[in-house]
C-alpha positions in Angstrom: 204.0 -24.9 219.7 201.8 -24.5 222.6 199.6 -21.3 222.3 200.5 -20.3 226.1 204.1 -20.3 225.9 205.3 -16.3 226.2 207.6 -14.7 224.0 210.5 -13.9 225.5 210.1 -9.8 224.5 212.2 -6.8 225.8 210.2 -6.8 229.3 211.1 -9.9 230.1 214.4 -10.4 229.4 215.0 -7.0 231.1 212.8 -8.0 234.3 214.7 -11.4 234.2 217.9 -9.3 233.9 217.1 -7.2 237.4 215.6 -9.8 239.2 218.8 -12.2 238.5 221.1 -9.6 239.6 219.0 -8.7 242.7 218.6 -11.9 244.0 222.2 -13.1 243.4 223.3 -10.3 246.0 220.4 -11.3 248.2 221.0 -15.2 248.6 224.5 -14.7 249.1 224.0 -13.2 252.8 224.2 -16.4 254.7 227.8 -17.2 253.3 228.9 -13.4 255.1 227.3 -15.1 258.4 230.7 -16.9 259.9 232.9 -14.3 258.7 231.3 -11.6 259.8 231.0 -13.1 263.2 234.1 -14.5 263.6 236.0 -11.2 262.9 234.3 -9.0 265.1 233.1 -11.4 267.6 229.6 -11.1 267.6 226.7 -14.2 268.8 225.2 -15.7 266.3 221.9 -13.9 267.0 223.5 -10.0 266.3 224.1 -10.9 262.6 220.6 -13.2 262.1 219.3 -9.8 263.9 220.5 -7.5 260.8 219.5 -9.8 258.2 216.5 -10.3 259.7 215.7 -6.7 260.0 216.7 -6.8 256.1 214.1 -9.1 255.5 210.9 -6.8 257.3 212.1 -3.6 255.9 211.7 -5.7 252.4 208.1 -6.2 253.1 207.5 -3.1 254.5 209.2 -1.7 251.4 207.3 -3.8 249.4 203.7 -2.4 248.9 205.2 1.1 249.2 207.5 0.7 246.0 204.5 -1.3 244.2 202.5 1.8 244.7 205.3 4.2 243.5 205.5 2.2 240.4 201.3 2.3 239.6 202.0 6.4 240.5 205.5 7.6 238.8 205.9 4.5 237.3 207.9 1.2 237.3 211.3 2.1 235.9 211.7 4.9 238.3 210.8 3.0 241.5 213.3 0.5 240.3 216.0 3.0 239.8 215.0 4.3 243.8 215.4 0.7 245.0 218.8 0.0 243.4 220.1 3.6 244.5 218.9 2.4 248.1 220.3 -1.1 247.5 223.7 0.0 246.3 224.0 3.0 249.7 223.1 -0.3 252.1 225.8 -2.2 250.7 228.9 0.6 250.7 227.9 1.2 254.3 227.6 -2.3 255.4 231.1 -2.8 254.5 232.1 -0.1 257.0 230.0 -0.8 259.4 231.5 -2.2 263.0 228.8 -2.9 265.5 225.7 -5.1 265.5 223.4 -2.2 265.8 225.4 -0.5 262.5 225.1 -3.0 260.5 221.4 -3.8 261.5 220.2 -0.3 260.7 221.7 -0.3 257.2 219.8 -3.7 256.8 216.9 -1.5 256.2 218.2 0.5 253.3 219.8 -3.2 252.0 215.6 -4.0 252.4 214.1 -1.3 250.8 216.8 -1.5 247.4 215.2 -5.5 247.2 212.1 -4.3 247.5 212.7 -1.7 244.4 214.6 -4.0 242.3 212.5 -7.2 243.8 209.6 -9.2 243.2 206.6 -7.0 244.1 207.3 -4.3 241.2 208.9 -6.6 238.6 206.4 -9.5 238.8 203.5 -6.2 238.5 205.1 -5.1 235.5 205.1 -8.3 233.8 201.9 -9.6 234.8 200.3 -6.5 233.3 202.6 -6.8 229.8 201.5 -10.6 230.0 198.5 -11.9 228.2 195.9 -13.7 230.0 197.0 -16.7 228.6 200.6 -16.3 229.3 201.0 -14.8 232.4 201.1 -17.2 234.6 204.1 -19.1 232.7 205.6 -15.6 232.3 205.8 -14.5 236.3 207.3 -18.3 236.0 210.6 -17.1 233.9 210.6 -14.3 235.7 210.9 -16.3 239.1 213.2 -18.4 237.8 215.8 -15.7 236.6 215.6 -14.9 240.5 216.7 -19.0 241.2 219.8 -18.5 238.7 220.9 -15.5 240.8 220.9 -17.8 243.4 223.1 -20.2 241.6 225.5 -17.5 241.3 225.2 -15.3 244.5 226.8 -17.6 247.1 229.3 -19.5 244.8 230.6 -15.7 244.0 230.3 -14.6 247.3 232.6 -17.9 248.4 234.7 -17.4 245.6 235.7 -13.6 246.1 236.2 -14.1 250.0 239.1 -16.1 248.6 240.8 -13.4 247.3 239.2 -10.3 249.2 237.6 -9.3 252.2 234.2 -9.5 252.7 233.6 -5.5 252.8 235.4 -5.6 249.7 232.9 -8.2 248.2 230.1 -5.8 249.0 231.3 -3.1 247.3 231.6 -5.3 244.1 227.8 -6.1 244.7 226.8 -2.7 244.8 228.1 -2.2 241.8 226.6 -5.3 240.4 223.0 -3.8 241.5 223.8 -0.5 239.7 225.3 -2.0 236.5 221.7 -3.8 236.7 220.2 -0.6 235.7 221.7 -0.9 232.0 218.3 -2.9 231.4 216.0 -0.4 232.0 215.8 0.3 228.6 213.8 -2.6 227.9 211.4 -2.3 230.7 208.9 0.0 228.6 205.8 0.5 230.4 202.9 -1.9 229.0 199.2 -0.5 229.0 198.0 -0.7 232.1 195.2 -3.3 232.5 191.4 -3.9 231.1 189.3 -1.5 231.4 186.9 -2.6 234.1 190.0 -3.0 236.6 190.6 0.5 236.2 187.8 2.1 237.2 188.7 1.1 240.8 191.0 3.5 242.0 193.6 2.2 244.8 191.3 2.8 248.0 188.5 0.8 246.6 190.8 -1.9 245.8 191.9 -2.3 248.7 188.6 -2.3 250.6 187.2 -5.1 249.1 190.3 -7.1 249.0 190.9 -6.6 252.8 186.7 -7.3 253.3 187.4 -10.8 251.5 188.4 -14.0 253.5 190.0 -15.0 250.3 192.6 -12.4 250.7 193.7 -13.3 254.5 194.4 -16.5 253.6 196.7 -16.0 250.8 198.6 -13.4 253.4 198.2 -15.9 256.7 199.6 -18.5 253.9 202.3 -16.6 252.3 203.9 -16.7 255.4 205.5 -20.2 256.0 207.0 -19.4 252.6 209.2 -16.3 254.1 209.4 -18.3 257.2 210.8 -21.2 255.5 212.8 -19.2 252.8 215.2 -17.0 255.5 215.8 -19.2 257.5 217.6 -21.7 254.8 219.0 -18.4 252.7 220.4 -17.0 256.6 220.7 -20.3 258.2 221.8 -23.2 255.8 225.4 -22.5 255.1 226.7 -22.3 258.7 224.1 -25.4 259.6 226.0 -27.5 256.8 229.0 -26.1 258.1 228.8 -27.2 262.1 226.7 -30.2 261.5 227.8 -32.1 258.3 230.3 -35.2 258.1 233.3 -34.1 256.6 233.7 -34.6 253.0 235.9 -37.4 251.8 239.1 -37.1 249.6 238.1 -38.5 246.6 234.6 -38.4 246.7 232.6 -36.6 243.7 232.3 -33.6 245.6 236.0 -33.3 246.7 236.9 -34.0 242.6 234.8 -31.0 241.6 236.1 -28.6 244.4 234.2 -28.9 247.3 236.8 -29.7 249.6 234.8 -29.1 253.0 231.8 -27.7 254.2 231.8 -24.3 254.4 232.0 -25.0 250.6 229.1 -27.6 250.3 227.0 -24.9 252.4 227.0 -22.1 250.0 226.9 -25.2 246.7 224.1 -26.2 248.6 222.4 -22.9 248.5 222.9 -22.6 244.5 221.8 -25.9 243.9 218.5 -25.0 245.3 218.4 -21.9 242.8 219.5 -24.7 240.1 216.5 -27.0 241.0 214.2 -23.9 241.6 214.6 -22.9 237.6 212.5 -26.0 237.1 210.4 -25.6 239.8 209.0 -21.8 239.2 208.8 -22.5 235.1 206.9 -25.8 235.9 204.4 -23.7 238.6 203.8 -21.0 236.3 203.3 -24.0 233.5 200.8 -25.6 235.9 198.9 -22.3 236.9 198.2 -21.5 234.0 195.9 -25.3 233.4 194.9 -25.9 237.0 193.9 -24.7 240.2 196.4 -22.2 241.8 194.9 -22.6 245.1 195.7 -26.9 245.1 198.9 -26.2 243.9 200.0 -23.8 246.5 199.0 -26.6 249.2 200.9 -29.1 247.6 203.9 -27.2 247.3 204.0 -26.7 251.1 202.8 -30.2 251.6 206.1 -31.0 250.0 208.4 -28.6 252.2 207.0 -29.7 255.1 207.5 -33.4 254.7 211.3 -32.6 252.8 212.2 -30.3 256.1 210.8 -33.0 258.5 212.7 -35.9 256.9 215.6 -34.1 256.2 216.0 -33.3 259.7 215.0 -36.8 261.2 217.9 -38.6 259.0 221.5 -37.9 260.0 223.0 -34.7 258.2 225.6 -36.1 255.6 226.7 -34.2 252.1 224.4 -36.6 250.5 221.4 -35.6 252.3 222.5 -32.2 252.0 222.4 -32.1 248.2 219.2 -34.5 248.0 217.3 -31.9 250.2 218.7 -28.7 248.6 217.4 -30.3 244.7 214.2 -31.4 246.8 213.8 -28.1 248.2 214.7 -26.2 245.7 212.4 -27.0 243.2 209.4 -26.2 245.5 211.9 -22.6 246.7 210.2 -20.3 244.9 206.6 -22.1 243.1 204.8 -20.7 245.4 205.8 -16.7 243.9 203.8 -17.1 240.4 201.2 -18.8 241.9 200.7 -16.2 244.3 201.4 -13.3 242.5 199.2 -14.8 239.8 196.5 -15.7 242.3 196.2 -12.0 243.9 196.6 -10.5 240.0 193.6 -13.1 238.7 191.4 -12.2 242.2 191.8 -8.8 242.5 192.9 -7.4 239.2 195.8 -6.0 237.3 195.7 -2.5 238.0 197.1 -2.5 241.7 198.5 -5.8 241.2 201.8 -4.6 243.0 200.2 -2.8 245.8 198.2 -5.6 247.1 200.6 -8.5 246.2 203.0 -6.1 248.3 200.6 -6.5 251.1 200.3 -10.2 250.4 204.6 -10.2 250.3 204.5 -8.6 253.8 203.1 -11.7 255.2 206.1 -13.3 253.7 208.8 -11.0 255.1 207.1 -11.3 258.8 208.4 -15.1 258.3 211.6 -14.0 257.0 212.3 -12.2 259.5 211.1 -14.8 262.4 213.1 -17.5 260.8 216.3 -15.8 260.6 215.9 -13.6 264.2 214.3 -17.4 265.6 216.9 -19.1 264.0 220.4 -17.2 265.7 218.2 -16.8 268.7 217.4 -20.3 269.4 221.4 -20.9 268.0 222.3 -19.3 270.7 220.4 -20.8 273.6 220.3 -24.4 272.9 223.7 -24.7 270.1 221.6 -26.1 267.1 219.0 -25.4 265.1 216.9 -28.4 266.0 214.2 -26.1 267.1 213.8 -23.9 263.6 213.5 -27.0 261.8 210.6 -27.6 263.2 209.0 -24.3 264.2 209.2 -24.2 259.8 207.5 -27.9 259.6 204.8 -26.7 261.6 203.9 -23.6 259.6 204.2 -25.3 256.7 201.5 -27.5 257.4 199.4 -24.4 258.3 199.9 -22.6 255.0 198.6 -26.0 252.8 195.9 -25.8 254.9 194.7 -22.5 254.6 195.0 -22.3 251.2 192.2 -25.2 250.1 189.1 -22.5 251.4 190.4 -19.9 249.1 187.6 -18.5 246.3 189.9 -18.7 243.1 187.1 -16.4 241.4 187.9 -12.6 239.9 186.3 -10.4 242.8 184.5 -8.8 240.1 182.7 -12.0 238.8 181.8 -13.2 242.1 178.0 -11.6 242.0 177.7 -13.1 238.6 178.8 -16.9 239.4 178.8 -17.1 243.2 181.3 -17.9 245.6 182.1 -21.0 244.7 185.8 -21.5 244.9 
């Protein structure tokens, strides 16, 4: 048995646990899209608007929660952000106007960033070993992709029977029943002891002096960009723009009868592909380069986003780029996380990949706003497309320069990347 492969202990079935549940209710926003709209008559743009707003308040929420978890602690930050998560949810089902529903957005924000990424991944990294963290902040990442198998197929499913305020209401409760793993989340010893004797400020000093660190944030954000607008986006694109699916066809035989269906299948097959994806990233990090692989990932995305949108939009090509897709979705989260964590230390870990996650969130938020914006003015989506091929190149780009060397070695062996 390889040495590197982590045991699957209480923290990480319990972070696996939160983040599935978190990100279940978080992918499943773009199915609400149509419904939403239709019922109350709003534009496109009003409802990308709220989840958009959702997105920023997540990476403003971010580095905040991360440092609430280094000062009280992890377990009661993530308490605070499912408490927030489960308010923005009740209200959201009552809420009538664009402007209500965008301003309880935020609280829907700040509950992901508590029960999210930036503290869990933290936590994990700093019960990881050296050798095992990068494959563990992989499970971890992939636990967030098999919410995302079950978020929009539930969300579809539910609709069915209930209205859509109702389905939030069950989701809120889903968020607080995720609490019942916070048992198993006990707090690992903080990191070695050189990291430590950096206190927060100092930390973040020399991170924000080093080049390195403003290009993992200028690159992290193609990734958000890319990430909300397909999460927001992709279900009502597949909706309007896909060829009707055929009676008798394989997809017809298994249920997906039309494409309101195949858009929110087509969302959890990229959270199926993504499983592999994130478990082979973190695999990967941990043997080569994280730095190359981050620019290969978005290499990929760009060219799968170009040629998906240059080929005519059929429910073949719509499963062939959600698998494609998918298993570069989330890569790029353990090999960032890991990259900031291996760079800058374990200590404040969750503070300054919270930073690094803001970057992301900007692009969230521009590539669902951009996306019902642009809807709106020209009828398609054309536009986003490739707004999102273009940063993508950027962020493989900007990646290569990055010094993959501890910050605290650098003196010793240079900057050599």
């Amino acid at each position: 048995m390889d040495s590197r492969a982590p045991r699957f202990t209480p923290i990480l079935i319990g972070s696996c646990i939160i983040i599935m549940i978190c990100f279940a209710i978080r992918a499943s926003f773009g199915v609400f899209q149509i419904p939403i709209a239709d019922e109350f008559g709003w534009l496109r743009a009003e409802f990308s608007l709220a989840i958009a707003i959702q997105n920023l308040a997540w990476g403003v929420g971010q580095p905040i929660f991360g440092a609430i978890a280094e000062r009280f602690g992890d377990r009661k930050a993530i308490v605070l952000g499912a408490v927030l998560y489960a308010a923005g949810l009740v209200f959201s089902a009552y809420a009538i106007t664009p402007g209500q529903h965008q301003l309880l957005e935020i609280l829907v924000g700040f509950g992901i960033a508590g029960t999210g990424f930036g503290v869990i991944l933290a936590l994990v990294g700093r019960a990881a070993s050296d050798e095992n963290r990068s494959m563990a902040l992989g499970i971890v990442t992939a636990a967030g992709s098999a919410g995302q198998i079950i978020g929009p197929p539930l969300a579809e499913g539910l609709m069915a029977f209930i209205p859509w305020q109702s389905v939030f209401l069950v989701f809120a409760g889903m968020i607080l029943a995720a609490l019942l793993a916070l048992p198993m989340l006990r707090a690992p010893k903080l990191a070695e002891k050189v990291v430590l004797e950096d206190n927060l400020g100092q930390v973040l000093g020399k991170a924000f002096r080093d080049p390195s660190f403003t290009l993992i944030f200028v690159g992290f954000f193609s990734c958000g960009y890319q990430l909300g607008f397909v999460t927001a986006h992709f279900p009502a694109f597949v909706t309007e723009m896909c060829g009707p699916i055929a009676p008798g066809s394989m997809l017809y035989s298994v249920g997906i009868t039309s494409t309101s269906a195949l858009g929110a299948a087509a969302i959890a097959l990229i959270g199926f592909a993504n499983i592999a994806g994130t478990i082979l990233a973190g695999w990967l990090g941990q043997r080569f380069p994280k730095k190359y692989l981050l620019a290969w990932i978005y290499v990929g995305r760009t060219l799968a986003a170009g040629i998906f949108i240059l080929l005519p939009i059929t429910p073949l090509s719509v499963i062939v780029f959600s698998l494609v897709m998918g298993s570069l979705w989330l890569a790029t989260v353990p090999l960032t996380s890991g990259l900031v964590g291996y760079i800058y230390g374990l200590r404040h870990m969750g503070t300054l990949y919270g930073i690094v996650f803001f970057s992301h969130q900007l692009g969230s938020f521009l590539g669902v706003w951009l996306g019902g914006w642009l809807y709106d003015i020209y009828g398609d989506y054309t536009a986003v497309w490739w707004v999102g091929v273009a940063v993508g190149a950027l962020s493989a780009i900007v990646h290569l320069p990055v010094k993959e060397v501890p910050l605290k070695d650098r003196g010793a062996v240079g900057l050599a990347a």
